[in-house]
Jmol script that loads the backbone (N, CA, C; Angstrom):
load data "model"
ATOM      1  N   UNK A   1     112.549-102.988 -27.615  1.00  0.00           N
ATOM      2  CA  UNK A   1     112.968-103.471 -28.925  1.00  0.00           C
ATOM      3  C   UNK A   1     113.779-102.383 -29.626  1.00  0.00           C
ATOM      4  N   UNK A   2     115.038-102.845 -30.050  1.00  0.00           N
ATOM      5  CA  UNK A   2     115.984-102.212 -30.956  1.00  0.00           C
ATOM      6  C   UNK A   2     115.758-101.631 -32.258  1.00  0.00           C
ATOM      7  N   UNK A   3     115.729-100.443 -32.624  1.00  0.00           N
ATOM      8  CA  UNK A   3     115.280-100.475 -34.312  1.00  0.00           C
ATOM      9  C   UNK A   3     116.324 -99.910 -35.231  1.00  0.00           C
ATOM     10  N   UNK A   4     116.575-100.977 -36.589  1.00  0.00           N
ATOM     11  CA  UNK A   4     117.506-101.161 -37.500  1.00  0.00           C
ATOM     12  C   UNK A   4     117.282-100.251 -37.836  1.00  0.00           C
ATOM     13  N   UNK A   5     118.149 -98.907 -38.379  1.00  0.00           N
ATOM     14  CA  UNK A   5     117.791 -97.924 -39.178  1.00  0.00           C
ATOM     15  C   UNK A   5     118.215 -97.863 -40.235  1.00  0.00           C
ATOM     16  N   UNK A   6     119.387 -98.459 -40.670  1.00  0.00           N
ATOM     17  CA  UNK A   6     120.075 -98.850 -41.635  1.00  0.00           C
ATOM     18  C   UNK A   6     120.864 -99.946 -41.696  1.00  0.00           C
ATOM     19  N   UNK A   7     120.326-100.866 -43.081  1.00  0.00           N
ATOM     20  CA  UNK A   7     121.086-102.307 -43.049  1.00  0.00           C
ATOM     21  C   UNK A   7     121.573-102.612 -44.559  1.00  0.00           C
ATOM     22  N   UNK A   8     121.763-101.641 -45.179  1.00  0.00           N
ATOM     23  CA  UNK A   8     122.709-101.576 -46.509  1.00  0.00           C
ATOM     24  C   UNK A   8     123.879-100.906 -46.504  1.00  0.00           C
ATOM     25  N   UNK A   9     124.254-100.486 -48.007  1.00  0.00           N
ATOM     26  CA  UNK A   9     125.607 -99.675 -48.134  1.00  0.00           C
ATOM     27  C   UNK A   9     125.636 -99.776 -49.823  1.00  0.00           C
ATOM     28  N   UNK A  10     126.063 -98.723 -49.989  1.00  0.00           N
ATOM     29  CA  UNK A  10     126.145 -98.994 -51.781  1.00  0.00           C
ATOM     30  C   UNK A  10     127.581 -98.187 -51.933  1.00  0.00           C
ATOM     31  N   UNK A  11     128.193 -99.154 -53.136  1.00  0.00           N
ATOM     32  CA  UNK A  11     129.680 -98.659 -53.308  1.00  0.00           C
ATOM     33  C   UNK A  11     129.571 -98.555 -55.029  1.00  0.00           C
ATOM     34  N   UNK A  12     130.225 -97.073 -54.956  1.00  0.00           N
ATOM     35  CA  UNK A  12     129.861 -96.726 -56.441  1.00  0.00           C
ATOM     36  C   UNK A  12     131.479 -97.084 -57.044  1.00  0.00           C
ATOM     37  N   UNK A  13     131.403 -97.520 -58.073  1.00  0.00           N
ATOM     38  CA  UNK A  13     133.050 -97.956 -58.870  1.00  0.00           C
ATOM     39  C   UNK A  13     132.598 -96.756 -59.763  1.00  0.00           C
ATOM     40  N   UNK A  14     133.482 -95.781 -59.830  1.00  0.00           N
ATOM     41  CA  UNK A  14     133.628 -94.631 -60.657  1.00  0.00           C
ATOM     42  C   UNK A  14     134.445 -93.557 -60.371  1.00  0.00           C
ATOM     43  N   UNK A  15     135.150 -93.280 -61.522  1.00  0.00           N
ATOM     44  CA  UNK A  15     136.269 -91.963 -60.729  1.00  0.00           C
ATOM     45  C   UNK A  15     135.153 -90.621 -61.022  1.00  0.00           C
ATOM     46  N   UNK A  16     135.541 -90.105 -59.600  1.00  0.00           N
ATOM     47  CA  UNK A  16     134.257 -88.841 -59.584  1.00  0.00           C
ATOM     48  C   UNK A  16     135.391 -88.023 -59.692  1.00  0.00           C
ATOM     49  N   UNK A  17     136.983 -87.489 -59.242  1.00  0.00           N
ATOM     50  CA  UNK A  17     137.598 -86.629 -59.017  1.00  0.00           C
ATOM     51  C   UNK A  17     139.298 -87.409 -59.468  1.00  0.00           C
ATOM     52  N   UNK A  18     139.625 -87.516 -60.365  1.00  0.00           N
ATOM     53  CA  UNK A  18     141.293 -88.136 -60.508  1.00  0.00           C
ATOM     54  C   UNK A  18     141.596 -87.310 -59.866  1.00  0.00           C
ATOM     55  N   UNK A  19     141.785 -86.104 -58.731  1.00  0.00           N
ATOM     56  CA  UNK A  19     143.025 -85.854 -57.959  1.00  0.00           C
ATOM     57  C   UNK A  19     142.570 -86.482 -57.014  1.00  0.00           C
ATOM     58  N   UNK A  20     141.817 -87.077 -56.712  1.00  0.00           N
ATOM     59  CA  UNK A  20     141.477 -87.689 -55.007  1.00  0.00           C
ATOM     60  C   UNK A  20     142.044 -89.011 -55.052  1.00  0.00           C
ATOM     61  N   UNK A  21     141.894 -89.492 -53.882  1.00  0.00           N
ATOM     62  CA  UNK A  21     142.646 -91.005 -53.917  1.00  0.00           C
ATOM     63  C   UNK A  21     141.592 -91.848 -54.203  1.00  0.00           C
ATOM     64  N   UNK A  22     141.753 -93.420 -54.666  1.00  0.00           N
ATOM     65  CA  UNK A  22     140.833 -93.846 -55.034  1.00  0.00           C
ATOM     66  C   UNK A  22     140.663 -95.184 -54.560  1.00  0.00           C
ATOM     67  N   UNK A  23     140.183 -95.978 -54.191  1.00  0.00           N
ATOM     68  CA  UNK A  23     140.256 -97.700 -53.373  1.00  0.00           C
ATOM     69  C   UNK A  23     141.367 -98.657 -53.742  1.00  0.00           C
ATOM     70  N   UNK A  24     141.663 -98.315 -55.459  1.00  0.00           N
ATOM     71  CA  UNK A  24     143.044 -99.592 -55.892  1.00  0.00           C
ATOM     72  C   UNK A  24     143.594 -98.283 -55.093  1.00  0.00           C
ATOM     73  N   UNK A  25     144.362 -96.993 -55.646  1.00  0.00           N
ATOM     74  CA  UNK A  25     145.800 -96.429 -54.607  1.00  0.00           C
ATOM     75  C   UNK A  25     145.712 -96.632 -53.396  1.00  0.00           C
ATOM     76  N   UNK A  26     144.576 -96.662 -52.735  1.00  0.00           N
ATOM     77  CA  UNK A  26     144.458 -97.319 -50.755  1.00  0.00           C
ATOM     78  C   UNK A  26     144.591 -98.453 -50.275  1.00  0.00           C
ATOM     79  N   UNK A  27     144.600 -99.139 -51.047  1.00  0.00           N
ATOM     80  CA  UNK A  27     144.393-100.714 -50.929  1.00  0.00           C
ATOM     81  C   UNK A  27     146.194-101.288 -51.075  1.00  0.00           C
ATOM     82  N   UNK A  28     146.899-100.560 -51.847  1.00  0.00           N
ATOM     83  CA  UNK A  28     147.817-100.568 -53.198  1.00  0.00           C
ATOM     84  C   UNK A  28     148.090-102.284 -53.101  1.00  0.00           C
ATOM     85  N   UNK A  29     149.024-102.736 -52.991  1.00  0.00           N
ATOM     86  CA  UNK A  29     149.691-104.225 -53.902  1.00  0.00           C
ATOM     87  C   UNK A  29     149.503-105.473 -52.577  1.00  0.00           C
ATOM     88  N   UNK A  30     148.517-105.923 -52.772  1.00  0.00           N
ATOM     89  CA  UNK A  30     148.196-107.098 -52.090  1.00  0.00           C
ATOM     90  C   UNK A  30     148.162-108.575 -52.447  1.00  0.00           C
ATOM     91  N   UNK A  31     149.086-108.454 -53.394  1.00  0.00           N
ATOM     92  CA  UNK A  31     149.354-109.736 -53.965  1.00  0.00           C
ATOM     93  C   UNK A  31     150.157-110.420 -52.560  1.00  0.00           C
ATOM     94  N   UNK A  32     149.194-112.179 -52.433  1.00  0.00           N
ATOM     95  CA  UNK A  32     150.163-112.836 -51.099  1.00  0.00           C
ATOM     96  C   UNK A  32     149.212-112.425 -49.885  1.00  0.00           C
ATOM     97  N   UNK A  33     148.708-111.379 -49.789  1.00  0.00           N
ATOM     98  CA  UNK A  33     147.641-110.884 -48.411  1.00  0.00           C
ATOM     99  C   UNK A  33     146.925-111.285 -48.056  1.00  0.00           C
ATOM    100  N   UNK A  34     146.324-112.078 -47.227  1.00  0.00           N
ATOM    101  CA  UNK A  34     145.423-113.125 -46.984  1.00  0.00           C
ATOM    102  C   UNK A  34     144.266-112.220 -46.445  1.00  0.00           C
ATOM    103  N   UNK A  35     144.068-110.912 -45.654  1.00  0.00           N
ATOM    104  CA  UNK A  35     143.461-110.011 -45.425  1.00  0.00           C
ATOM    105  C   UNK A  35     144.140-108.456 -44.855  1.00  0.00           C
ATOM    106  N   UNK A  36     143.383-107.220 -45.090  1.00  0.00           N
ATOM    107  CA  UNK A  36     143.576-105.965 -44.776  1.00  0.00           C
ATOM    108  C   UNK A  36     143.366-105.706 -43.553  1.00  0.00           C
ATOM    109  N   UNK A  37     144.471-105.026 -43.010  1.00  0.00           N
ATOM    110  CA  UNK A  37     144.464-104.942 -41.587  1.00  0.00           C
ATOM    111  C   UNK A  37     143.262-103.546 -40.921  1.00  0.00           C
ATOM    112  N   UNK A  38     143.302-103.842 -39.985  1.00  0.00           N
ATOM    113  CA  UNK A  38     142.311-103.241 -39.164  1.00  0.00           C
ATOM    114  C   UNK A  38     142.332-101.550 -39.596  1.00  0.00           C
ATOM    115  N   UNK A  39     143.661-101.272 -39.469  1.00  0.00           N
ATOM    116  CA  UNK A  39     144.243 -99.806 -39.541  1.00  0.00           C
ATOM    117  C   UNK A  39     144.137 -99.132 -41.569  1.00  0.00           C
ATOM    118  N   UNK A  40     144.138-100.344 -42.119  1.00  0.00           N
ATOM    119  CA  UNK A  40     144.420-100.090 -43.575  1.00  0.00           C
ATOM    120  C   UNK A  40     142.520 -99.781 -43.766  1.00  0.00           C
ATOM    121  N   UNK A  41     141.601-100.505 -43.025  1.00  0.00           N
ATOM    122  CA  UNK A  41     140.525-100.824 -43.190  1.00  0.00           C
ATOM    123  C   UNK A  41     139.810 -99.045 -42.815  1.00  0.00           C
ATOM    124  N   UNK A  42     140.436 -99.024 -41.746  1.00  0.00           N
ATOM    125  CA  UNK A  42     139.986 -97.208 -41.097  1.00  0.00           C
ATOM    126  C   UNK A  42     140.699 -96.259 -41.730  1.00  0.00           C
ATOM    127  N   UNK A  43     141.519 -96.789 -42.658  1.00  0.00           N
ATOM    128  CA  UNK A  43     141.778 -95.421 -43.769  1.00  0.00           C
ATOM    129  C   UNK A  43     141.656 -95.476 -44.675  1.00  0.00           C
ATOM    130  N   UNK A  44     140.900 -96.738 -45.265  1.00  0.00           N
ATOM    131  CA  UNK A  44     139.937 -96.889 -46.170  1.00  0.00           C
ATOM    132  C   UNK A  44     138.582 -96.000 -46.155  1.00  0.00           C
ATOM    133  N   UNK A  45     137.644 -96.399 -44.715  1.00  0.00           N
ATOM    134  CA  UNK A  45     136.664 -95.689 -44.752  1.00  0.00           C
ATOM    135  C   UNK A  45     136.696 -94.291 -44.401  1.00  0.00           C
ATOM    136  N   UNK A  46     137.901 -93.667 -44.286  1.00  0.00           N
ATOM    137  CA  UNK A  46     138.061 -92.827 -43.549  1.00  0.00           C
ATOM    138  C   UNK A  46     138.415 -91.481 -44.601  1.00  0.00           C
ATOM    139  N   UNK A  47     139.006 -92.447 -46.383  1.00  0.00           N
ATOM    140  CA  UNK A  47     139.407 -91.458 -46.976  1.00  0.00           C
ATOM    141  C   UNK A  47     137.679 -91.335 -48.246  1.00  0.00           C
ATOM    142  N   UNK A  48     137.047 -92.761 -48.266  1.00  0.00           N
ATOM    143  CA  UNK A  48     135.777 -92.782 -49.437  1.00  0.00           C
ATOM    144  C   UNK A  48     134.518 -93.146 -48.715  1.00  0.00           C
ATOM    145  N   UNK A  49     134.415 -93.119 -47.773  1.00  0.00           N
ATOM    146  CA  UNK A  49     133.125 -93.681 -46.836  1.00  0.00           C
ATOM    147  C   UNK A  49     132.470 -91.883 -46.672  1.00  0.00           C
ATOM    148  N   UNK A  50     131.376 -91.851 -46.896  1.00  0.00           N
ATOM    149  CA  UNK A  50     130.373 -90.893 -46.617  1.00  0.00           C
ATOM    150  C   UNK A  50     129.155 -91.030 -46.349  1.00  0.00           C
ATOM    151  N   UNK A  51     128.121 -90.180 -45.621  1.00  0.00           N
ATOM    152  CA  UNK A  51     126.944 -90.851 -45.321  1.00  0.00           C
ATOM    153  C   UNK A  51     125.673 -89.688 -45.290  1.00  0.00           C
ATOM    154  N   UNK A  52     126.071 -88.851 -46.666  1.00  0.00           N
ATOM    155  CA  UNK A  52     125.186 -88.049 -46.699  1.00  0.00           C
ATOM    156  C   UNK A  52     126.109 -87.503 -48.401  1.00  0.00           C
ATOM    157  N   UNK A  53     125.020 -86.928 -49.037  1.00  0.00           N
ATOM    158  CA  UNK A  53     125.387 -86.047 -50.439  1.00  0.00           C
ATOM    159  C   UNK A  53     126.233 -84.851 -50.278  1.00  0.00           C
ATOM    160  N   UNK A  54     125.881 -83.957 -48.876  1.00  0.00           N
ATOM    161  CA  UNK A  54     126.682 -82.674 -48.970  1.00  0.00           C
ATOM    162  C   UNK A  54     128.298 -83.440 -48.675  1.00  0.00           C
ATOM    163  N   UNK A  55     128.369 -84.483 -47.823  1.00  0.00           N
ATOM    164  CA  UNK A  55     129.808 -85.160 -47.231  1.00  0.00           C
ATOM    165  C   UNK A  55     130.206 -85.478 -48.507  1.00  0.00           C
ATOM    166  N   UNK A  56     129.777 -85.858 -49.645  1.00  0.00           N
ATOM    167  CA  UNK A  56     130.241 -86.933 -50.562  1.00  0.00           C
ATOM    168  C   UNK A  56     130.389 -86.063 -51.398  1.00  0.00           C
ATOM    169  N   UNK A  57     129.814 -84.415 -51.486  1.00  0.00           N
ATOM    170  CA  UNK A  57     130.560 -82.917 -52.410  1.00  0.00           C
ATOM    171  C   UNK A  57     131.872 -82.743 -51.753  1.00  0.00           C
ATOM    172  N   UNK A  58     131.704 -82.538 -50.707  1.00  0.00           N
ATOM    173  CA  UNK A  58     132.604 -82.201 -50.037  1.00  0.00           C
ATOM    174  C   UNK A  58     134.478 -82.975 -49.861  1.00  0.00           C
ATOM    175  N   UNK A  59     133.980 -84.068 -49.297  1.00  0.00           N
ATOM    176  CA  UNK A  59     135.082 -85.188 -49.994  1.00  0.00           C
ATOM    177  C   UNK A  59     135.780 -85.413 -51.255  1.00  0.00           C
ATOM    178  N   UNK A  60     134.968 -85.471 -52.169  1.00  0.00           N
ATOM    179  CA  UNK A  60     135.171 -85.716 -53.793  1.00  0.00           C
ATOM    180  C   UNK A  60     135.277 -84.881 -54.425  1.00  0.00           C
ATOM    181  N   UNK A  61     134.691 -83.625 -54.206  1.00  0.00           N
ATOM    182  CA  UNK A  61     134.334 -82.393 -54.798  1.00  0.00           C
ATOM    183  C   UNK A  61     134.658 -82.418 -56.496  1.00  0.00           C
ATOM    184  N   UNK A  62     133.343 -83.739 -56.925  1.00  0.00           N
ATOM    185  CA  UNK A  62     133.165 -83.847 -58.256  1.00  0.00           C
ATOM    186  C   UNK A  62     133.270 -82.887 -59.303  1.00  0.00           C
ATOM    187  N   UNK A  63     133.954 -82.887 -60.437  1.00  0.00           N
ATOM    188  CA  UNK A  63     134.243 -82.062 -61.431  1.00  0.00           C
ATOM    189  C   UNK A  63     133.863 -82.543 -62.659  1.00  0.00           C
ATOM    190  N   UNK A  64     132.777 -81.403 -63.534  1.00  0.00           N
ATOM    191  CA  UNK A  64     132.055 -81.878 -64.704  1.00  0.00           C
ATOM    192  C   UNK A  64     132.592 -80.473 -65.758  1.00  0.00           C
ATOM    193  N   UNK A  65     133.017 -81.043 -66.599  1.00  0.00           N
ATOM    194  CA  UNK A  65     133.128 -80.230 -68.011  1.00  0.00           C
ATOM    195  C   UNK A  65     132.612 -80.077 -69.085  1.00  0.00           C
ATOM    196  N   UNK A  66     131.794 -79.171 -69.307  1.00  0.00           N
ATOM    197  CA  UNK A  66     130.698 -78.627 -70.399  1.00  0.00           C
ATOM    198  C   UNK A  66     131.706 -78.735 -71.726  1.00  0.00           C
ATOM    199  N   UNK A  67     131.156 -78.870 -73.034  1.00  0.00           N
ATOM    200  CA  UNK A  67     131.915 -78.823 -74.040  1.00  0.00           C
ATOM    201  C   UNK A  67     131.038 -78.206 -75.201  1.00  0.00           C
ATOM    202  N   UNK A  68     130.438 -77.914 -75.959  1.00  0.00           N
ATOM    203  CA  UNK A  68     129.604 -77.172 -76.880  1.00  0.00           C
ATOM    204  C   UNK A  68     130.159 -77.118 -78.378  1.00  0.00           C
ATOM    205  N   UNK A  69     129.649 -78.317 -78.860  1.00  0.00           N
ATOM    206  CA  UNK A  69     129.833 -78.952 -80.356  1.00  0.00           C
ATOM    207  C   UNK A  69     128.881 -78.398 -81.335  1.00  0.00           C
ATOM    208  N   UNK A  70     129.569 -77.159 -82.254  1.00  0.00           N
ATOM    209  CA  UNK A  70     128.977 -75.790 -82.607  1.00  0.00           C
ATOM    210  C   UNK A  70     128.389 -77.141 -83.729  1.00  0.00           C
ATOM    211  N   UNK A  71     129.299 -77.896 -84.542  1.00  0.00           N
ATOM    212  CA  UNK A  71     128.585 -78.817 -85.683  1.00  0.00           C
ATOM    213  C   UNK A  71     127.019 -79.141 -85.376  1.00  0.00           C
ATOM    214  N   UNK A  72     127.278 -80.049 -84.382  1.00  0.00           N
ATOM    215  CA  UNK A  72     125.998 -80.995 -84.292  1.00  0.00           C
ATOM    216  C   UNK A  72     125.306 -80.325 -83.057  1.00  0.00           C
ATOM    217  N   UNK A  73     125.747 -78.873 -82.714  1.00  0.00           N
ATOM    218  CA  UNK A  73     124.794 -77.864 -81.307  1.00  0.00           C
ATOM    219  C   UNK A  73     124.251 -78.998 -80.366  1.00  0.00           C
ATOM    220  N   UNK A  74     125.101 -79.671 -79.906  1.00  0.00           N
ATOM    221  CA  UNK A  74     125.314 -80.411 -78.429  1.00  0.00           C
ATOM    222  C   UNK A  74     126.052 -80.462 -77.865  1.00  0.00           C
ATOM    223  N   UNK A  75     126.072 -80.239 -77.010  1.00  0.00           N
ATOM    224  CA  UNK A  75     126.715 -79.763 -75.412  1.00  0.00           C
ATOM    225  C   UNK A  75     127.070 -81.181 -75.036  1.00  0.00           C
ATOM    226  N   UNK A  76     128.439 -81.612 -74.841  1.00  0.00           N
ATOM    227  CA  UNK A  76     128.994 -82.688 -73.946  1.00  0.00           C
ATOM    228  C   UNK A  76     129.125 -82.661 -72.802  1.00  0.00           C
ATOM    229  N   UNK A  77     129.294 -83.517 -71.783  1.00  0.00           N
ATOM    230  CA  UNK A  77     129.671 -83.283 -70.531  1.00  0.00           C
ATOM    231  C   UNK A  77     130.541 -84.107 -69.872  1.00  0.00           C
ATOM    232  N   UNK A  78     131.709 -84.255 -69.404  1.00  0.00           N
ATOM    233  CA  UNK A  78     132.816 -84.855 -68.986  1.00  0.00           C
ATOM    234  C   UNK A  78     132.947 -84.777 -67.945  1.00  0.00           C
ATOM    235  N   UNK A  79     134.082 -85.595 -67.134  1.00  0.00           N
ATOM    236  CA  UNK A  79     134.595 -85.179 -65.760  1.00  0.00           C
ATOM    237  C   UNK A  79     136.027 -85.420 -66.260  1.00  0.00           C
ATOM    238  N   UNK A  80     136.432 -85.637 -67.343  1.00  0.00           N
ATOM    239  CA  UNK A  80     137.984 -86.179 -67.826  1.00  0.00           C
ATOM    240  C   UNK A  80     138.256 -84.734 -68.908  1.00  0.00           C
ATOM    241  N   UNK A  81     139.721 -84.029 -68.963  1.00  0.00           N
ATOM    242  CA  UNK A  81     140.049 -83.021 -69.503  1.00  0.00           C
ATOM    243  C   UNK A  81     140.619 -83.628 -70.914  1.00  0.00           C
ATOM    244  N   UNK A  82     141.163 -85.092 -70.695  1.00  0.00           N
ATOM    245  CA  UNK A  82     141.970 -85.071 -71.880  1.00  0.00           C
ATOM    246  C   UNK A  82     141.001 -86.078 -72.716  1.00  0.00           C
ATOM    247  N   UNK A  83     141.392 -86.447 -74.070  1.00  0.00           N
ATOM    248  CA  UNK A  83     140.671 -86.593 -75.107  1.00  0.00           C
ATOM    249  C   UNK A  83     139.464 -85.621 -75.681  1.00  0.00           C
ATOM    250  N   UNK A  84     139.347 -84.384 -75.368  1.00  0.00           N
ATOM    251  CA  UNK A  84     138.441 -83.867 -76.036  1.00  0.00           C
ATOM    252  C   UNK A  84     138.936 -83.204 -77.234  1.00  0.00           C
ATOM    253  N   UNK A  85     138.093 -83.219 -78.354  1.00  0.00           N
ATOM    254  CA  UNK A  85     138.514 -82.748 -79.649  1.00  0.00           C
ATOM    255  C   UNK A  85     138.653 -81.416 -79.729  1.00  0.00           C
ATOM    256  N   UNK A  86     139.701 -80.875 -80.356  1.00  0.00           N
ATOM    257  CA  UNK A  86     139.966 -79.798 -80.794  1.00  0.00           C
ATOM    258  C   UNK A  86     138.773 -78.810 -80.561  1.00  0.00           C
ATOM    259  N   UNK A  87     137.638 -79.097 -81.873  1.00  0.00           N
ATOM    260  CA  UNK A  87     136.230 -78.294 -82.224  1.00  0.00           C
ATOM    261  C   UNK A  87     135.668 -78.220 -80.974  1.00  0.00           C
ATOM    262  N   UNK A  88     135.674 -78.656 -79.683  1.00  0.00           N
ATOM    263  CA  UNK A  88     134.485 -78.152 -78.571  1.00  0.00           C
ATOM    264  C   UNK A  88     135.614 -77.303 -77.900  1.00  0.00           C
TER     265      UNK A  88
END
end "model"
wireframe off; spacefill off
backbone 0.3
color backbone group
C-alpha cells in the first residue's frame, strides 16, 4: 500500500517582495486563452512554487520596514517604502 504524504497546497495572494515577479506579470495578457500552456505552467511553478520556509526566504527574500512614531511611541511595520509619513 501506497502512502499519500501530501494532498494539499496553499497559495498565498500577497506581494512579499515588489522586485520579484509575481503570478499576474507570469501569467501576463490572456484575454481569448482558453488555457496555459504546459511550458508557461513550469515557469510558473518554477519562478513562486516552494516547498519549505528556508526555499520561500530564499526565493522572495521578504522585506519588512520598521518605522517608529515618536507621537503615539509605536513602531510600524511595512514591506512597502512609499506612503510613509514624513514623522516616522
Amino acid at each position: 500500500m501506497n502512502t499519500i504524504t501530501q494532498t494539499n497546497r496553499t497559495i498565498l495572494f500577497e506581494e512579499i517582495n515588489p522586485e520579484k515577479l509575481n503570478l499576474l506579470t507570469l501569467v501576463g495578457d490572456v484575454r481569448g486563452v482558453n488555457s496555459v500552456s504546459d511550458d508557461k505552467i513550469k515557469e510558473i511553478n518554477d519562478a513562486l512554487l516552494v516547498r519549505s520556509f528556508d526555499e520561500f526566504l530564499e526565493k522572495f527574500e521578504p522585506v519588512v520596514y520598521s518605522y517608529f512614531d515618536a507621537n503615539n511611541q509605536k513602531v510600524i511595520y511595512t514591506s512597502k517604502t512609499g506612503n510613509i509619513e514624513d514623522e516616522f
